[in-house]
C-alpha positions in Angstrom: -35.3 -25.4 -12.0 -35.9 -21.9 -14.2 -33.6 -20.3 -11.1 -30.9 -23.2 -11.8 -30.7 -22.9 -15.1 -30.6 -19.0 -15.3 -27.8 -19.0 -12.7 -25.9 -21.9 -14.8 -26.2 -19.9 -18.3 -25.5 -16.3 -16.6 -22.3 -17.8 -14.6 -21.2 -20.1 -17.9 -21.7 -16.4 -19.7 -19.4 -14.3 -17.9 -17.1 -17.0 -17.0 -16.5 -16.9 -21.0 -16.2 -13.3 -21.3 -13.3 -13.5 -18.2 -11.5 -15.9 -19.3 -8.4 -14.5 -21.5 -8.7 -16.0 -24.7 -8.5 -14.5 -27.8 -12.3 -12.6 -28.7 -13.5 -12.1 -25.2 -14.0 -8.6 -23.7 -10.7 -9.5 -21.0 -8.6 -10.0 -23.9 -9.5 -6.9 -25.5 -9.0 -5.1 -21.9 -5.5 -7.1 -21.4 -3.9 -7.4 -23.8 -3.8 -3.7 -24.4 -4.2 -0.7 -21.8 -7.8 0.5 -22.4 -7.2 3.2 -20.3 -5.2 6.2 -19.4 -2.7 5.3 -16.4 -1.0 8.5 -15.5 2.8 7.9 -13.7 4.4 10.7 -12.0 8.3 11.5 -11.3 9.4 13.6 -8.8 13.0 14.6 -8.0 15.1 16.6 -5.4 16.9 19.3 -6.7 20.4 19.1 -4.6 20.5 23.3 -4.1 24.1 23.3 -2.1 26.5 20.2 -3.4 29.3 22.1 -3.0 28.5 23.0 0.7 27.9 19.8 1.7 31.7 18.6 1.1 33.6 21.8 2.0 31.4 23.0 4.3 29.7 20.0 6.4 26.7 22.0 6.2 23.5 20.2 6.1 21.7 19.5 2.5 19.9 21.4 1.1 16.9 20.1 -1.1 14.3 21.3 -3.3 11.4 19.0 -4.8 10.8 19.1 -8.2 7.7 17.2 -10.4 5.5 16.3 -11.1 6.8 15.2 -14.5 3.9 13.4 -15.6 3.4 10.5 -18.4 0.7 8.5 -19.5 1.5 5.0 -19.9 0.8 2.5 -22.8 1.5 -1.3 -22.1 0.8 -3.9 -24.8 1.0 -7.5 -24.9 2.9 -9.1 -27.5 4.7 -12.5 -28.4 1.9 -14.5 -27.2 2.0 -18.0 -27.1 -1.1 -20.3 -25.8 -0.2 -23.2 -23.9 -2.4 -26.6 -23.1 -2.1 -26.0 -19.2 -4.6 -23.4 -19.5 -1.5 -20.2 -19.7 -0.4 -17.7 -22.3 3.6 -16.9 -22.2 4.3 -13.0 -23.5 6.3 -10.3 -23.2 5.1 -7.0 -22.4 6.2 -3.6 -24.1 5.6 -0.3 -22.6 5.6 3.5 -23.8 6.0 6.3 -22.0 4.2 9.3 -23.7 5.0 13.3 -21.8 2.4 14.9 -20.9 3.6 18.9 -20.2 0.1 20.1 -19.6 0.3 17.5 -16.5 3.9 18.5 -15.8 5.7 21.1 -13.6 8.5 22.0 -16.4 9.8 20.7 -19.5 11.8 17.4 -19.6 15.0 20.4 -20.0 14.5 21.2 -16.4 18.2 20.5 -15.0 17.9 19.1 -11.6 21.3 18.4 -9.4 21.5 14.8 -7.9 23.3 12.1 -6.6 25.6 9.9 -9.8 24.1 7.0 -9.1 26.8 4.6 -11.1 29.4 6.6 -9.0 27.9 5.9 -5.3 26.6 2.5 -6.7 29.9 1.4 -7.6 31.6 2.3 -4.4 29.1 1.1 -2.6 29.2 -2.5 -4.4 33.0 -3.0 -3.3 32.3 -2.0 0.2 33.9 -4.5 2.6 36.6 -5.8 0.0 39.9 -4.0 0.3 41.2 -4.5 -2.9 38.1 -4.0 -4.6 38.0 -0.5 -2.9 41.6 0.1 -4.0 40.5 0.0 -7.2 37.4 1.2 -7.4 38.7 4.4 -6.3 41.7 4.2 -8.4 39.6 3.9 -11.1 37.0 6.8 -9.5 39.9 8.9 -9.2 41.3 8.6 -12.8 38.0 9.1 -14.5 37.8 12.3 -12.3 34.1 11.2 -10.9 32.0 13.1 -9.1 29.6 12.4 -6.4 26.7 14.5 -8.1 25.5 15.5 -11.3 23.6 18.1 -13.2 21.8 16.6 -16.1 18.3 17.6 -17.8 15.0 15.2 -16.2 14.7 14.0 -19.6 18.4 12.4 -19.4 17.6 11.0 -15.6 14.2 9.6 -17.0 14.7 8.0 -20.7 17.4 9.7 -22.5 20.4 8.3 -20.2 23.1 10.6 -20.2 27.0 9.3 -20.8 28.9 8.0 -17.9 32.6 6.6 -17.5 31.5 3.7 -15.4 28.3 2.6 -17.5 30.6 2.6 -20.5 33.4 0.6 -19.4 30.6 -2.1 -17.6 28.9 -2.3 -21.1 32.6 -2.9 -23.0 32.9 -5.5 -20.0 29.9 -7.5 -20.9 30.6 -7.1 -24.6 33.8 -9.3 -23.6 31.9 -11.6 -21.7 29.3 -12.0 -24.6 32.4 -13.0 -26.9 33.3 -16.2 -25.1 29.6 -17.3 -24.0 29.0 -19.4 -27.0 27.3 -22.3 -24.7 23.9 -19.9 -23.3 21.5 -18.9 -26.0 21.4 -16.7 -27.8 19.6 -13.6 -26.0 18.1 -9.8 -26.8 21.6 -7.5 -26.1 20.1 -4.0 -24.5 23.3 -1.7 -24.7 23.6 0.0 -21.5 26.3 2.4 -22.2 24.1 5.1 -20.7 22.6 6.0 -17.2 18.6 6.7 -17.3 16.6 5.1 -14.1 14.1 4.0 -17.1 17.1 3.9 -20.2 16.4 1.9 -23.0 12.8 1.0 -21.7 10.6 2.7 -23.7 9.3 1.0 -25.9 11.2 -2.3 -25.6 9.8 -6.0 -24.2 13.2 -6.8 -22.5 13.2 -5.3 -18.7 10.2 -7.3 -17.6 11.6 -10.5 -19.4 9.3 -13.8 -20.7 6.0 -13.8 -18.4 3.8 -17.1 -17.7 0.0 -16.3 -17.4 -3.1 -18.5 -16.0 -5.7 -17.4 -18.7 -9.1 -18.7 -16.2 -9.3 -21.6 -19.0 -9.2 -24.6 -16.7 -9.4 -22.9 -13.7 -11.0 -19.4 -13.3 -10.0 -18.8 -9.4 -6.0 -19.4 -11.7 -6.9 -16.1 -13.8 -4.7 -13.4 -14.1 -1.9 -15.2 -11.6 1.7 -15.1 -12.7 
């Protein structure tokens, strides 16, 4: 009966201490990174663009990174719900680390323009799509790569033809769409594979949480 009991009051004691609730030590460890997560970039320096065109010669490419940064994600918005689940949004900051880095975020690295090759590649199939795709390619004077700075390929976004005339596109749309609600506007007049993400809640959008209240095999399941 001692044995019983023990197992019930240890089992009722961590059960408390897992469940994410506001006070326990898997809130505290949740809702806020408690430790240092390290993420790494790497990127392949394109050393003969112009060869590749002209030339037919085969690419070549040189490796470039780690660009390291330590990663900070917080938890905020919460709202508890009676089915045992918290809803939340989550922010995350991206902090360089240059003792943990290869170079500076100036290091200027050669690669493909991914709004360029991502456009084209979006119309493939539809003729008249194509037609004006690479009208508009053509007018704009776009090029297949790009020499820009890791910082503006990471974060800083550097300007781009094609991202700017998208985001004037959905600024129209956004006019006439008074029926949806009302929703966060991220401005992507810029091209960064992680643009307008530091430190902002919207890229991961409104997350649903089992908390382990009613059901502890539930916890942590989105």
């Amino acid at each position: 009966l001692l044995l019983a009991c023990r197992d019930k009051i240890f089992q009722t004691i961590l059960h408390s201490q897992l469940i994410i609730t506001p006070g326990t030590a898997a809130f505290n460890a949740w809702v806020e990174t408690p430790i240092p997560v390290y993420t790494k970039f790497y990127f392949f320096d394109m050393i003969n663009p112009s060869d590749l065109f002209h030339s037919h010669e085969k690419p070549i490419l040189e490796e470039r990174g780690p660009y390291t940064f330590r990663e900070v994600e917080k938890k905020v918005n919460l709202v508890w719900h009676d089915d045992g689940t918290v809803s939340y949004k989550r922010v995350k900051f991206w902090y360089f680390e240059r003792d943990k880095s290869v170079g500076p975020l100036t290091d200027v690295v050669t690669t493909i323009n991914v709004p360029v090759v991502g456009s084209a590649e979006f119309v493939r199939g539809d003729f008249f799509l194509e037609w004006g795709i690479s009208d508009m390619l053509s007018t704009i004077q776009a090029t297949i790569f790009v020499k820009r700075t890791v910082g503006e390929l990471l974060f800083e976004g550097y300007a781009d033809t094609i991202m700017e005339i998208a985001d004037s596109l959905n600024e129209d749309e956004d006019d006439f769409d008074f029926d949806e609600e009302e929703q966060e506007k991220v401005k992507m007049d810029k091209f960064g594979w992680f643009y307008q993400r530091n430190g902002t809640n919207w890229s991961d959008g409104d997350l649903v949480m089992h908390t382990g209240k009613d059901d502890i095999s539930l916890l942590g399941q989105i």
